[in-house]
Every structure is written in structure tokens, then in C-alpha cells.
C-alpha positions as CSV (number, residue, x, y, z in Angstrom):
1,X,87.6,102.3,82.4
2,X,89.6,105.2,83.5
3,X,93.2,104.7,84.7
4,X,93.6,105.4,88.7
5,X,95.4,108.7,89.2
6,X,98.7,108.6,91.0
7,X,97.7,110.7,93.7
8,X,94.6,108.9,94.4
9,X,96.8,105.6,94.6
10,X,98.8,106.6,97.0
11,X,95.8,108.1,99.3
12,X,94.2,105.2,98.7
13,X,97.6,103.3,100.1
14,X,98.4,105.6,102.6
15,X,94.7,105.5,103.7
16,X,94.9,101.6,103.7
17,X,98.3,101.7,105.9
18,X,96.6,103.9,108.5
19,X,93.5,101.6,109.1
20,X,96.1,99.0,109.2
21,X,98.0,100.6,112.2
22,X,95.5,101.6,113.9
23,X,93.8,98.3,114.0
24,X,97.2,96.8,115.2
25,X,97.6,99.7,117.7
26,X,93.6,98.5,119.0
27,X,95.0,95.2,119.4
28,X,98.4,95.8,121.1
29,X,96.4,97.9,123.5
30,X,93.7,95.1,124.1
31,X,96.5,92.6,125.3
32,X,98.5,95.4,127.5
33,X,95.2,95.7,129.5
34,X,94.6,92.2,129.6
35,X,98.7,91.8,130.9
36,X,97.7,94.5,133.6
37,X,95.0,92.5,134.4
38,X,96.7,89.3,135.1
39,X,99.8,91.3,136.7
40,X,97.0,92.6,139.2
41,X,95.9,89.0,139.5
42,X,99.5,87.6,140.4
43,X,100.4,90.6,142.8
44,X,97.5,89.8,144.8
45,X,98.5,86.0,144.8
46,X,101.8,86.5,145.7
47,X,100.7,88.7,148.3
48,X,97.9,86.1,150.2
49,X,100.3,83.3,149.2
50,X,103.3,85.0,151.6
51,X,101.0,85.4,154.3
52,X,100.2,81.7,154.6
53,X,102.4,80.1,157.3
54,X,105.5,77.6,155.9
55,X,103.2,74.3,156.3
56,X,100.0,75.3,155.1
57,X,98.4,73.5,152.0
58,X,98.0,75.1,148.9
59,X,96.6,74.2,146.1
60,X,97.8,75.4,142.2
61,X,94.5,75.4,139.2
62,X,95.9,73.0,136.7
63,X,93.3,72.9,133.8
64,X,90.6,71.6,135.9
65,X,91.9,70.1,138.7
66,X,93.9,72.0,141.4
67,X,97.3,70.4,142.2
68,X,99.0,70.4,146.0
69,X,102.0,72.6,146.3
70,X,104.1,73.6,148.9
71,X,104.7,77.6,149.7
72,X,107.7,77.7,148.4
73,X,107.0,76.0,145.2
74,X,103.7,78.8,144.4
75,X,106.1,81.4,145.3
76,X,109.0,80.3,142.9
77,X,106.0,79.3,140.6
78,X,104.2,83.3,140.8
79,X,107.8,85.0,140.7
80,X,108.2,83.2,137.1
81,X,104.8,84.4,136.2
82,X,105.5,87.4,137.1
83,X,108.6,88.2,135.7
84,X,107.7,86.7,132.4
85,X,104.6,88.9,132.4
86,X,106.8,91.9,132.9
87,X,108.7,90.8,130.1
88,X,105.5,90.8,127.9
89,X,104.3,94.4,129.1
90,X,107.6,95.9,128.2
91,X,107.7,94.0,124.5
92,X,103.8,95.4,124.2
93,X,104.7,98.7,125.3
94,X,107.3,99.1,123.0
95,X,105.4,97.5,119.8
96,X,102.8,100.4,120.8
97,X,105.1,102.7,120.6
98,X,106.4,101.7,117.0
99,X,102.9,101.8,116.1
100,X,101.9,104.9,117.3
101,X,105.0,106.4,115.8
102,X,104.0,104.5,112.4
103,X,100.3,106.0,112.6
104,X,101.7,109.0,113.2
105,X,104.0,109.1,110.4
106,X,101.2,107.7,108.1
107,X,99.3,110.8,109.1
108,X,101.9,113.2,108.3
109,X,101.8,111.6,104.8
110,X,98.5,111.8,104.0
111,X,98.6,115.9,104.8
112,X,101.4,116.1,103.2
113,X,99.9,114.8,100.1
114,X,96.4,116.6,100.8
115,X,98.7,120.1,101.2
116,X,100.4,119.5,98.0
117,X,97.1,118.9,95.9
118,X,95.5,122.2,97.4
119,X,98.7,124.0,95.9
């Protein structure tokens, strides 16, 4: 069997990392949307939830059953989620952006590599 050039290893690497990051890239992106989505969500609760006068009765989805909460408890309750979703967006956002700057890097590579077997 004939040994593996070293080029063609490291293509074959380099080509490997790349599929690599961009799969992970897919997949950070697939959660952000899905954050957006439920930051949507909880803006547009917190927003019919302040509306709703002091005594009203609410009701919080607890698995299946809903659970009786005051107002002030689903606000302090939405805040938290809120925030913490925040918190999730900004660690996605910037796990994207070490991935795009990975792919991007990969990339370079590989022309690099293609240039210097053309010469």
C-alpha cells in the first residue's frame, strides 16, 4: 500500500477541521435562533404580565400543571429569565464568532497549501 503523502495529510486534516467548524458554527447558530425565539417569547410575557392589575391571578406552566403566582412574583420570575437568556445570547454570539474566525482561518490554510502545490 502506498504511503499517504504529506501534503495530502494535511488537506485531508485541514479539510476534516473545516467540516468540523462548520458543523459547530450550524449548531451555535441553531441555538442563537432558538434564544431569539424564547427572548421574543419572554418580552411579550413580560409585557401582558405588566398590564395585568396588582391583584389579578396568574397562573405560571410548571411541567404540566400551571401554578398560582402573584404579579410580582412572574415579574421577578420573567426578569431572571430574561436576563439569564441575555447571558446565553452574548456566550453564543461570541462562540460564533471564534468559530467563524476558526473556519476562516482553516480556509486560509487550505489555499495556502493549494497555492503552494500549484508552484
Amino acid at each position: 500500500m502506498a504511503a499517504i503523502n504529506p501534503l495530502q495529510q494535511q488537506m485531508s486534516e485541514l479539510s476534516w477541521q473545516l467540516m468540523e467548524t462548520v458543523d459547530n458554527l450550524k449548531f451555535t447558530e441553531g441555538g442563537l435562533f432558538s434564544l431569539d425565539a424564547e427572548r421574543r417569547r419572554q418580552q411579550l410575557t413580560l409585557s401582558e404580565v405588566s398590564t395585568q392589575e396588582e391583584n389579578s391571578i396568574l397562573y405560571k406552566p410548571v411541567g404540566r400543571v400551571y401554578m398560582v403566582q402573584s404579579k410580582d412574583e412572574m415579574l421577578l420570575d420573567l426578569n431572571n429569565s430574561i436576563r439569564k437568556n441575555e447571558q446565553e445570547v452574548e456566550e453564543s454570539q461570541r462562540r460564533r464568532q471564534m468559530l467563524v474566525k476558526r473556519r476562516d482561518e482553516i480556509s486560509a490554510n487550505i489555499q495556502d497549501l493549494v497555492a503552494s502545490v500549484r508552484n
